[in-house]
N, C-alpha and C positions, 0 to 999 in steps of 0.2 A: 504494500500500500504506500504509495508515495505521502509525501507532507503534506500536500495540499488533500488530499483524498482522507487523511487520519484528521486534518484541521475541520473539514465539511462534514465528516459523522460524527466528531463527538461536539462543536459549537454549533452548527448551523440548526437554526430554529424552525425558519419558515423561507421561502424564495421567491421571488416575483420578477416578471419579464418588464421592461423599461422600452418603449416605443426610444427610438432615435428622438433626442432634445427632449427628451421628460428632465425634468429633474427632481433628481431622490435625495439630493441636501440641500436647503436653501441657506446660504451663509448670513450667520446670525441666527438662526434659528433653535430653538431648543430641544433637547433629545439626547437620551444615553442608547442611542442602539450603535453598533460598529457592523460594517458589513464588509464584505466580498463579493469580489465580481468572481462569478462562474464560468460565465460564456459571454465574449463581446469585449468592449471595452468602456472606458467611463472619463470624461475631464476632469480635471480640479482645477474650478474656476474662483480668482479673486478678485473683488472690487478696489478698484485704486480711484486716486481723484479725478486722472486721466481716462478712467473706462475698465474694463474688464481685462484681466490678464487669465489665460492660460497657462497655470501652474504644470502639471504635469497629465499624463495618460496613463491610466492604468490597466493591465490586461488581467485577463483566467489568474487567478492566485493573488491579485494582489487586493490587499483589507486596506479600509478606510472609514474614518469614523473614532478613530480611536483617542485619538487628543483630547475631544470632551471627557471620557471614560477616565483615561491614567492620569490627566492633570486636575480631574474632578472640579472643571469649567462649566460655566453658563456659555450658553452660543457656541455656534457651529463657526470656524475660522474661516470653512472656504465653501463655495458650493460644490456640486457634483452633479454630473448631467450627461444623461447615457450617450453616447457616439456611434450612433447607429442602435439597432436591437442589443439588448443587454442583461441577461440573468444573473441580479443580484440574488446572495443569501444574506440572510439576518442571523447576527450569531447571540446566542444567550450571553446575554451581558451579566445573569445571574450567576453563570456557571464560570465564566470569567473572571467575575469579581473574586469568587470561591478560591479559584484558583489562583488569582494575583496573590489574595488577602492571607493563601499558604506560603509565599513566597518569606527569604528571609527581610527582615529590614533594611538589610546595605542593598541585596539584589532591587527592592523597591525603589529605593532611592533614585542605582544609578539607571534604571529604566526611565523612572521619571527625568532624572538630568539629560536623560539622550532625545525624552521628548522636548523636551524644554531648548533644548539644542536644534534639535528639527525646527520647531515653530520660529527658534530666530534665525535659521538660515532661509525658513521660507520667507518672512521679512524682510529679510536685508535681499534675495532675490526678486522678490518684488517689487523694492524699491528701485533696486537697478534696472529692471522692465522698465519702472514707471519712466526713470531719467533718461534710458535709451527710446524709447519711443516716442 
């Protein structure tokens, strides 16, 4: 059983198919759910003063949603918006939490430091979007 196939039986909750240009995160929005893309792929879009930036693409295996969850934030940072058809799962945030909350205390931390690290490189890339544009 590969990783991603052991990650989709024991977290994934429920799944739903995404029409090209839905979108299934509005940034700012609030919600603890984290999901995965199955099948397709997905944008992660942010708003700057300049307009809309295109953070990244994500395909089959890759999770998002998770910054609200581990840095136990209000509001969603970015949006998310199918790119073409796209089979999201929703992964149990309870079984999740279970699982973080076994973790030791240093392991917790530096997960969080690495989110904390992510959210300011995504920052400082956006800003550099905004200046080059």
């Amino acid at each position: 059983m590969s990783t991603i196939d052991a990650l989709v039986h024991t977290y994934v909750a429920g799944e739903k198919t995404y029409p090209g240009g839905s979108v299934i995160i509005e940034e700012g929005s609030t919600g603890n759910w984290i999901y995965i893309v199955l099948e397709g792929q997905v944008k992660i879009k942010k708003e700057t003063p300049k307009g809309t930036v295109t953070m990244d693409t994500l395909k089959a295996g890759d999770v998002f949603g998770e910054m609200v969850l581990l840095k136990q934030q209000e509001g969603r940072t970015a949006s998310v918006i199918a790119d073409g058809q796209a089979r999201i799962g929703t992964l149990d945030t309870d079984r999740i939490i279970f699982d973080f909350e076994s973790l030791s205390p240093q392991l917790k931390s530096l997960i969080r430091s690495l989110i904390l690290r992510l959210e300011e490189t995504t920052q400082k890339a956006v800003t550099l979007a905004v200046d080059l544009g």
